[in-house]
C-alpha positions as CSV (number, residue, x, y, z in Angstrom):
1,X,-0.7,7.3,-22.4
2,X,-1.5,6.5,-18.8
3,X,-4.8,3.8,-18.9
4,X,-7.5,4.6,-16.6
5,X,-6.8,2.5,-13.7
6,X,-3.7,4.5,-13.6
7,X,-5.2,8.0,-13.5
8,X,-7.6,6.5,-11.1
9,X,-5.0,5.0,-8.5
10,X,-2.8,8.3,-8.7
11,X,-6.1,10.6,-8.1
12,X,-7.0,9.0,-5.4
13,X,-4.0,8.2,-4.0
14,X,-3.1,11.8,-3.6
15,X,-6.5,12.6,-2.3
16,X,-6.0,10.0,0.7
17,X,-2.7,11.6,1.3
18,X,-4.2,14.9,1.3
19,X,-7.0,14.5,3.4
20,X,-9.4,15.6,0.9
21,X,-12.5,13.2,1.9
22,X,-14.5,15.0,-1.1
23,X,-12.0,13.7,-3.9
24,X,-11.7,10.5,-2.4
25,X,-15.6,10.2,-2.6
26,X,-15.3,11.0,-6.1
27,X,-12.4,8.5,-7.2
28,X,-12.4,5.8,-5.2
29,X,-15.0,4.3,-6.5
30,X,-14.0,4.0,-10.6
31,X,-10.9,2.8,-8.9
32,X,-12.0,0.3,-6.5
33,X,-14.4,-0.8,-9.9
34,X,-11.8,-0.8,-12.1
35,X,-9.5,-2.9,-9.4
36,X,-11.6,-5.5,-8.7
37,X,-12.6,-5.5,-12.2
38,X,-9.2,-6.4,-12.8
39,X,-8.6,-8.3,-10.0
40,X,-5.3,-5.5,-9.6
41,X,-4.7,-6.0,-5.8
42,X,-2.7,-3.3,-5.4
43,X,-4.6,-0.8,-6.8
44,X,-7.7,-2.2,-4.9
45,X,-5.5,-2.0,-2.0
46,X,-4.9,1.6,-2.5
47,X,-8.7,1.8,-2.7
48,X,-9.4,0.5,0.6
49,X,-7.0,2.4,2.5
50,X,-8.5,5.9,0.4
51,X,-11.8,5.2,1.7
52,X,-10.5,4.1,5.2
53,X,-9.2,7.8,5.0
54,X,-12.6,9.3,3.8
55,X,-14.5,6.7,6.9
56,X,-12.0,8.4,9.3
57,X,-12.7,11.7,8.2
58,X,-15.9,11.7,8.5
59,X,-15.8,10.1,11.7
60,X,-17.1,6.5,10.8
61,X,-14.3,5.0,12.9
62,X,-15.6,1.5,12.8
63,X,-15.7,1.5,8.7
64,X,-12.3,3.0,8.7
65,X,-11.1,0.3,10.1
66,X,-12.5,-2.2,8.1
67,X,-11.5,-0.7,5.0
68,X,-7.8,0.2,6.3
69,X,-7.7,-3.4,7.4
70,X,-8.2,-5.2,4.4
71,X,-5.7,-2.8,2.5
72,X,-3.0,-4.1,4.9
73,X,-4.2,-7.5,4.8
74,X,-3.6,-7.1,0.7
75,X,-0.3,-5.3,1.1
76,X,1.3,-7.5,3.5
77,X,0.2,-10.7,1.4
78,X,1.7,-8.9,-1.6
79,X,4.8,-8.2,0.4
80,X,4.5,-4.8,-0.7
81,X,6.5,-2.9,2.7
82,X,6.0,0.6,1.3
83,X,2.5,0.3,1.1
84,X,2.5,-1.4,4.3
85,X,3.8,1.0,5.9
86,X,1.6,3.6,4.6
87,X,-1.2,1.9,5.6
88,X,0.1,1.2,9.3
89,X,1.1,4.9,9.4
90,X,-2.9,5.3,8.5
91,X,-3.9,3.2,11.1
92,X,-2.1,5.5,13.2
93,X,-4.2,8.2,12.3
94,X,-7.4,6.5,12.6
95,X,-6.3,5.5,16.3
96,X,-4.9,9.1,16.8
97,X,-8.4,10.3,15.7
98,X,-10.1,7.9,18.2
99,X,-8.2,9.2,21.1
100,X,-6.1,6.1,21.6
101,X,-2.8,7.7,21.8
102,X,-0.9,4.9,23.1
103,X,-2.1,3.0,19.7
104,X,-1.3,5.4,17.9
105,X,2.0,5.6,18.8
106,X,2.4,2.1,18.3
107,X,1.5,2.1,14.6
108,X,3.4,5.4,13.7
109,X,6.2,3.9,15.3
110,X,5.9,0.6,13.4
111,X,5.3,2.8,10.2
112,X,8.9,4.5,11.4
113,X,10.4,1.5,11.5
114,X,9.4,0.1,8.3
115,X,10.5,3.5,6.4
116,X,13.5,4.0,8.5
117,X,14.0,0.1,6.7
118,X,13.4,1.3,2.9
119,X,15.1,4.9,3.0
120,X,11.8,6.2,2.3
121,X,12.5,9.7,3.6
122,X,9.7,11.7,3.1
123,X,7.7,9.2,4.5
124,X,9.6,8.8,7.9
125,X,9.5,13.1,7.5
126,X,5.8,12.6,7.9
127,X,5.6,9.9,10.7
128,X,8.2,11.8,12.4
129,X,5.2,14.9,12.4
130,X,3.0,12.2,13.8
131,X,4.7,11.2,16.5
132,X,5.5,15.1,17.4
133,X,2.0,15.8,17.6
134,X,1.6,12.9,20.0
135,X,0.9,14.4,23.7
């Protein structure tokens, strides 16, 4: 049986990845409790980023960033380059959603790299629609 912290992380986890700021309201919280709780730096990691997402989408830019960079502060400390790169490829969309295309392509491309690295293929399928959408 999955413990809680589990179901927690995987909810909102998807929810980041899917945009939906509503779910991520609703999760991250238990898990970012449960994570600190546990003093489970991934997982409060994976927190962060999820309501960096949520900031960004309801365009709180500044807290965004804030909550996107302590996620990769935690991931790169862990040495964790998946979740790195997820996180950079977030802060691509946060700068994509601020207009600041040149960053943007910057961190996607980083992200790319960093996949490209790891063989994580539907990751760099993902950045590779970033970057396409790029003017």
């Amino acid at each position: 049986m999955a413990h809680e912290h589990i179901v927690y992380m995987m909810l909102v986890d998807a929810a980041a990845q899917a945009g939906d700021e509503a779910a991520i309201k609703k999760y991250a919280p238990k898990l970012e409790e449960l994570a600190t709780r546990d003093k489970h730096q991934p997982y409060l990691g994976i927190a962060q980023r999820a309501w960096g997402v949520a900031h960004r989408l309801a365009g709180e830019f500044s807290e965004a960033e804030k909550r996107v960079e302590a996620a990769l502060e935690i991931f790169e400390n862990l040495g964790m380059k998946w979740q790195t790169g997820r996180t950079i490829f977030e802060m691509g969309e946060l700068a994509l959603a601020k207009s600041e295309n040149d960053a943007a392509r910057d961190y996607f491309v980083r992200a790319q790299e960093m996949f490209e690295e790891m063989g994580a293929g539907p990751d760099l399928a993902r950045t590779a629609v970033a970057l396409d959408r790029l003017p």
